[in-house]
N, C-alpha and C positions, 0 to 999 in steps of 0.2 A: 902939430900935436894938439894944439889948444882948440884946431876946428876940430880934429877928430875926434877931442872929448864931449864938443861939444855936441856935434853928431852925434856919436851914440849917448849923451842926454839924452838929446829930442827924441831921438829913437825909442830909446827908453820910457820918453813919458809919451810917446804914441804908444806904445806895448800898453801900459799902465791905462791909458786913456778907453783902448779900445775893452781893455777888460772890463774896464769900468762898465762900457756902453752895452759891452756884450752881455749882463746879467740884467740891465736893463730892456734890450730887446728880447730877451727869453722872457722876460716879466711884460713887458707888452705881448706876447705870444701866449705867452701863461691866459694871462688875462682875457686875450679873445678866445683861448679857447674855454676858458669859465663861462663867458658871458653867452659863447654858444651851448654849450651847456646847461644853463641857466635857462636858454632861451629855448631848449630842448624838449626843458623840463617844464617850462612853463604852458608849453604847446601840449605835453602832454596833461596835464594838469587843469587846464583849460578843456580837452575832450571829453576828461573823467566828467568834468563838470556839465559840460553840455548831455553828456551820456546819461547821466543822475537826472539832469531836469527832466531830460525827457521820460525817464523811468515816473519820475515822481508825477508827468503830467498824466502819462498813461495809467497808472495808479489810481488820480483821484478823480479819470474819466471811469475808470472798473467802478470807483465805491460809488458814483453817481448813478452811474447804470442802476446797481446794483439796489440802491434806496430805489429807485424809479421801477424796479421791476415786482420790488419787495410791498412796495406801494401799492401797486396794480392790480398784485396778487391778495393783497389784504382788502381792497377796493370789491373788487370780483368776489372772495370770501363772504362780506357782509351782503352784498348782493346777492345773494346766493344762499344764504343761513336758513333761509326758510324753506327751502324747496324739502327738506327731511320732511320735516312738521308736515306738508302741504301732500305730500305721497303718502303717510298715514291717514290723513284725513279724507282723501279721495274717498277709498271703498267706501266710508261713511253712505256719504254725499249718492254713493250710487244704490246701497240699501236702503235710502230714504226714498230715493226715485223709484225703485221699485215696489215699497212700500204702497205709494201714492196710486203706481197704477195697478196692483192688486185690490187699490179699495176700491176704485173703479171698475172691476171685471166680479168681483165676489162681495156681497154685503154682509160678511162674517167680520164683525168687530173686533173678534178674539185674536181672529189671525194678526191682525193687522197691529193690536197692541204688542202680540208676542216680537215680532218683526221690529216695531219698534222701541222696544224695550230691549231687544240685543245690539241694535245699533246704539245708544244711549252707550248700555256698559261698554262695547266696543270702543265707542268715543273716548271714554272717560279713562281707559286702560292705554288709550293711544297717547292722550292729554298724558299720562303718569309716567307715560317712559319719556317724556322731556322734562320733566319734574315741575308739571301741573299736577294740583291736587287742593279736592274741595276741602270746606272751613267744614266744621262740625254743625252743625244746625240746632232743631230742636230740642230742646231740655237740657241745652247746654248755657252757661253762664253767659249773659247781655256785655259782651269788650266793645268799647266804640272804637278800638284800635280793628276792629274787625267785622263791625255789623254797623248797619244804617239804621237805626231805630224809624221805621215808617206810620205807626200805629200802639199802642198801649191799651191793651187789655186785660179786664180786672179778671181772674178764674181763680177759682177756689181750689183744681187740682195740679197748678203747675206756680212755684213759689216767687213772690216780688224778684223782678230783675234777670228773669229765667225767657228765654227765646220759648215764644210759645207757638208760633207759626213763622216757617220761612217759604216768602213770596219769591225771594230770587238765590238762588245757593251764588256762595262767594269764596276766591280761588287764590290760593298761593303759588307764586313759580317760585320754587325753591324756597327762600326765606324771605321772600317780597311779596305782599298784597296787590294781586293786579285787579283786583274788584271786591270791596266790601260787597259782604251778605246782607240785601234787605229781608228786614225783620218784624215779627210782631213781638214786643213786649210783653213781658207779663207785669201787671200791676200787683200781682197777689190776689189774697179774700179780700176783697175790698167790702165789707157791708153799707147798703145805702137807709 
């Protein structure tokens, strides 16, 4: 009797033992399958991330292009700004030529100033639509922000400091001086 009890003791604390052990191996089980899980997610987590860089590489190879092409085309632009201007002023260039060899074939002066004196306004109309435009001249007030004074001449009909002849006409692009006008001054009535 007294093995029997003892028996089922031991028995007993092997029952007890193995429960013990058994919540512990579910928790080692537990455990690897978190850590696969973990390790799942980590895998997945790590794709995203590879996935992203390479978005973001491909991204900041578009915005490079993209300045380089924006470049090119601003490049070519300014290269290129004057070709407008220079297809107005052709015809010019070809009623002067014609001009020239008119004076050659007819010795009529008249023609040849009329001829030239439409090519002038023609120019000058071509000049206005990119917004060239002559400075005032004669009988207008002496600005050194705008005239070269070359010469000072004393007259009695045009008053001190007054543009009494201009030798060179002078042009503004829009609101910039790209050439003073030379000028003659006037000195006034000067008596000697």
């Amino acid at each position: 009797m007294y093995r029997a009890g003892k028996e089922k003791r031991v028995a007993e604390q092997e029952e007890k033992r193995e429960e013990v052990l058994e919540p512990e191996r579910s928790g080692e089980n537990q455990a690897a399958a978190e850590e696969e899980d973990l390790s799942v997610q980590l895998e997945k987590a790590l794709e995203r991330n590879r996935e992203l860089e390479d978005k973001l590489l491909r991204m900041a190879a578009e915005q490079d292009n993209f300045k380089k092409r924006m470049q090119r085309e601003r490049e070519s632009a300014l290269k290129y700004a004057e070709e407008n201007i220079l297809r107005e002023l052709l015809p010019f260039l070809d009623n002067l030529e014609r001009a020239v060899a008119q004076c050659k074939c007819s010795p009529d002066a008249e023609t040849l100033l009329t001829g030239v004196e439409l090519t002038c306004k023609g120019l000058l109309g071509a000049l206005e639509k990119f917004g060239v435009k002559p400075l005032a001249g004669e009988g207008q007030p002496f600005d050194p922000n705008f005239h070269e004074a070359v010469a000072m001449e004393a007259s009695a009909d045009v008053p001190e400091n007054q543009i009494l002849q201009e030798y060179q006409k002078g042009y503004m692009f829009k609101d910039r001086l790209i050439r003073a006008a030379k000028v003659v001054v006037s000195k006034g009535n000067v008596e000697e």
